[in-house]
C-alpha positions in Angstrom: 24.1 16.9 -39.7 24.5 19.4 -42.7 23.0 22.0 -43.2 20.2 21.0 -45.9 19.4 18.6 -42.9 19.5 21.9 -40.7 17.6 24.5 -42.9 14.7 21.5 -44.1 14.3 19.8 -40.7 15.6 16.0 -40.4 12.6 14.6 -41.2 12.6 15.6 -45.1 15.0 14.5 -47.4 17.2 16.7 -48.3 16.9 18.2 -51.9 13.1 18.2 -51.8 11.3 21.6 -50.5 7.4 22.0 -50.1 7.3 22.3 -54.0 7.6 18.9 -54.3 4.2 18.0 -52.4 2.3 20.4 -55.0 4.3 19.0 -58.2 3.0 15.9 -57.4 -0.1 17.0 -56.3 -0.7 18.5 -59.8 0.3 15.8 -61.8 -2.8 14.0 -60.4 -4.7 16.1 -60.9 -3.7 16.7 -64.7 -4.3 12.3 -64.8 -8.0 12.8 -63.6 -8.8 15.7 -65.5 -7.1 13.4 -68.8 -9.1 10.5 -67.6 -12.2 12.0 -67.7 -11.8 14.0 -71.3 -10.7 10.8 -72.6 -14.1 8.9 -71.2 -16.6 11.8 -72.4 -14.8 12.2 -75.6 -15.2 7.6 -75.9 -18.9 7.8 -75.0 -19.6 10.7 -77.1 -17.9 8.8 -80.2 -20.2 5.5 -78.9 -23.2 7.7 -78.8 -22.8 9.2 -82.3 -22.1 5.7 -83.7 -25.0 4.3 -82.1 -27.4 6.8 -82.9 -25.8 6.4 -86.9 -26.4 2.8 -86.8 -29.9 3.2 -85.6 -30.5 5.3 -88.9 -31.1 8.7 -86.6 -28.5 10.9 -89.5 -30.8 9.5 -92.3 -32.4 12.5 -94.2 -36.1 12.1 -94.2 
């Protein structure tokens, strides 16, 4: 056994620490937060053309 094995306990590999967890752990996070910018920001654009096709930006 080395002493990586030793100092992070056999059951981890060795060159990953607890850092690793919460990298990964905030790249998900970072998706969903994306995901949902990019779906309000779609429907937003939908809404604005729909409401412009329906003649609601016509000057009365």
């Amino acid at each position: 056994m080395s002493d990586d094995e030793a100092a992070t306990g056999a059951d981890v590999p060795a060159g990953t620490g607890p850092g690793a967890a919460r990298r990964g752990t905030a790249w998900v996070i970072l998706g969903v937060v994306a995901a949902a910018l990019l779906i309000c920001c779609c429907s937003a654009v939908i809404g604005v053309v729909v409401a412009w096709s329906a003649g609601l930006f016509d000057a009365r």
